[in-house]
C-alpha positions in Angstrom: 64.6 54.9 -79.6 63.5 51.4 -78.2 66.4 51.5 -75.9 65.3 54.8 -74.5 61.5 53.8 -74.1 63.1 50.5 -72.1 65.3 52.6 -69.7 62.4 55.1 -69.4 60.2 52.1 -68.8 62.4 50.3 -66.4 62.6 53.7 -64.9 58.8 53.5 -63.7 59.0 50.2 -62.9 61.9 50.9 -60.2 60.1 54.1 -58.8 56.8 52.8 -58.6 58.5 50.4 -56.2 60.2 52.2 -54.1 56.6 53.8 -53.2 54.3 52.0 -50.4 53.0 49.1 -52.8 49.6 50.2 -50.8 47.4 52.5 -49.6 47.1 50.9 -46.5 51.0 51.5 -46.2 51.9 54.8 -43.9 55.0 56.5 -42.9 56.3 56.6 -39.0 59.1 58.1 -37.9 62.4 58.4 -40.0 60.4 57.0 -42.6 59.9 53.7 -41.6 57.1 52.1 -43.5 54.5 50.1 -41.6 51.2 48.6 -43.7 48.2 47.9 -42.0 47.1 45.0 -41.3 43.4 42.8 -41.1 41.7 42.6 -37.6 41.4 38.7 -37.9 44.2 37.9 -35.7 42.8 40.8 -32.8 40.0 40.2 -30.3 37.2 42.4 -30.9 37.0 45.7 -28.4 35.6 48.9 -28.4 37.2 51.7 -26.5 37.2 55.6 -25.7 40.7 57.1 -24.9 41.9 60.5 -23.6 45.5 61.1 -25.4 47.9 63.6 -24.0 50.3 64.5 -26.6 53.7 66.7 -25.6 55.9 68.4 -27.7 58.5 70.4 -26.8 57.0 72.7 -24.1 53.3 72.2 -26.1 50.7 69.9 -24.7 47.4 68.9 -26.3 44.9 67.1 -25.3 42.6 64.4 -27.7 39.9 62.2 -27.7 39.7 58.9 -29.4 36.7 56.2 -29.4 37.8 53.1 -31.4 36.1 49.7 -32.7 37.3 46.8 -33.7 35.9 43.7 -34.8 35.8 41.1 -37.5 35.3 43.8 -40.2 37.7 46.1 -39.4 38.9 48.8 -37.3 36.7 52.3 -37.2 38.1 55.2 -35.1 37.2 59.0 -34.1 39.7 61.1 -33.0 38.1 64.7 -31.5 39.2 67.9 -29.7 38.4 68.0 -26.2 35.2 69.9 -27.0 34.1 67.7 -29.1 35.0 68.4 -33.6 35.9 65.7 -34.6 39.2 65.8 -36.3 39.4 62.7 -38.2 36.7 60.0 -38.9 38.3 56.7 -40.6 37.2 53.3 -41.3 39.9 50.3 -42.3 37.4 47.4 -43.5 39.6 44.7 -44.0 38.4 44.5 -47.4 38.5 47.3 -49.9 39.6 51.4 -49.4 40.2 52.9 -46.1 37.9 55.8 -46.0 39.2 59.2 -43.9 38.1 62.5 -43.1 40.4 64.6 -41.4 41.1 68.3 -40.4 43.8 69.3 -42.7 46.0 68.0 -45.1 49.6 67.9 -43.2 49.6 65.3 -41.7 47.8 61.3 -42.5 44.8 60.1 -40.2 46.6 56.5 -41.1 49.2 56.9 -38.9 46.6 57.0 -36.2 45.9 53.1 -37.3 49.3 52.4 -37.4 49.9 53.3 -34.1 46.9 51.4 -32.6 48.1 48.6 -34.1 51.6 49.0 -33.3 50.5 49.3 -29.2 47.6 46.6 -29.7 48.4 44.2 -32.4 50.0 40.6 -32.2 53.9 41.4 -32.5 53.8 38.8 -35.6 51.5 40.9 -37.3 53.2 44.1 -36.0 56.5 42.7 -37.6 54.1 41.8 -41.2 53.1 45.6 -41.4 57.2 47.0 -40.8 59.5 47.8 -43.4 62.4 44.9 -43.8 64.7 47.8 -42.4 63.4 48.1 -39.2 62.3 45.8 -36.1 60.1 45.1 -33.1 61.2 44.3 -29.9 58.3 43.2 -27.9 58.2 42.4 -24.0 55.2 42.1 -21.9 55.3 45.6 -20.5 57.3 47.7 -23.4 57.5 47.3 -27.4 60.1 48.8 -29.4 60.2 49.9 -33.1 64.2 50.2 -33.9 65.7 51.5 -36.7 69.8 50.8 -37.3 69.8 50.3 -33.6 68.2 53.2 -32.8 64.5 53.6 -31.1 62.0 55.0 -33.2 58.7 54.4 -31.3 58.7 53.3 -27.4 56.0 51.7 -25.8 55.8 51.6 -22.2 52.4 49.9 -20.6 51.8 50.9 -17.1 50.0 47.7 -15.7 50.4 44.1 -16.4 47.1 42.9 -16.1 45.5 45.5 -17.8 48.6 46.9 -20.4 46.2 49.2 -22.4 44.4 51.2 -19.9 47.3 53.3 -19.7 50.5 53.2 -21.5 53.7 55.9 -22.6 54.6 56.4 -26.5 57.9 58.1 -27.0 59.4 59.4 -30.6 62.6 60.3 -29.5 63.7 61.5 -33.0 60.8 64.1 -32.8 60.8 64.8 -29.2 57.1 64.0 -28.8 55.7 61.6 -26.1 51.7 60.6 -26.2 50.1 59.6 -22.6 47.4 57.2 -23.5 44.4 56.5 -20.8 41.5 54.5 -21.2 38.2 56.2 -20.0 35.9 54.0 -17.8 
């Protein structure tokens, strides 16, 4: 019987970790793990964003205002007219809090991507899974998986790389225009 409670134990113990090890951990793409990370390396902006997402012969359009500071990262993502689709706030301390419109799909993967296009590639690297890596340039980043692209990055200007930028997930045939509004 002991045996059987130490298998069953040691059972656990090997699923538990094979979960995130966080709540602050999200899946992208082929199920690559990526973990948020703090704001402490990332100079504090604010921001408003029109996102154009394509998929297939569907295109929506989104709204996003952002802030980050020493704190953490809050974010509103709404329909062109306005509903707000998901409200979330990443302290760097404590629970991310979200509301979002629906359950099938995680408003996290919205911070994961804002960090993935904004953050330092060290942290960047910090947040992915050990199976899968960032290759970082000053006008494209690259999440690969086995050699294969998983998220690309494309900024538009070098001086000012987030005012517009290209996200492609060639694995589910989605590309994201991102603007900065004035």
């Amino acid at each position: 019987m002991l045996k059987q409670w130490l298998i069953l134990a040691a059972c656990l113990l090997l699923a538990a970790c094979s979960r995130p090890s966080s709540p602050r951990c999200t899946a992208l793409p082929d199920n690559v793990q990526y973990c948020l990370q703090a704001t402490t390396q990332v100079s504090p902006f604010a921001g408003q964003q029109k996102v154009t997402v394509t998929m297939k012969q569907t295109q929506e359009t989104l709204l996003t205002s952002t802030e980050v500071d020493a704190a953490g990262v809050r974010m509103v993502m709404l329909s062109p007219l306005g509903q707000t689709l998901a409200n979330i706030n990443m302290p760097n301390e404590g629970a991310i809090q979200v509301e979002q419109q629906g359950k099938h799909w995680d408003a996290r993967w919205l911070l994961a991507l804002l960090q993935v296009t904004r953050w330092p590639a060290s942290q960047v690297r910090e947040g992915l899974s050990r199976n899968a890596e960032l290759h970082d340039s000053p006008m494209q980043r690259e999440i690969l998986l086995n050699g294969n692209v998983i998220i690309d990055v494309k900024f538009q200007f070098e001086d000012n790389p987030y005012q517009k930028l290209i996200v492609r997930f060639p694995a589910l045939g989605m590309q994201m225009d991102i603007e900065t509004l004035e």
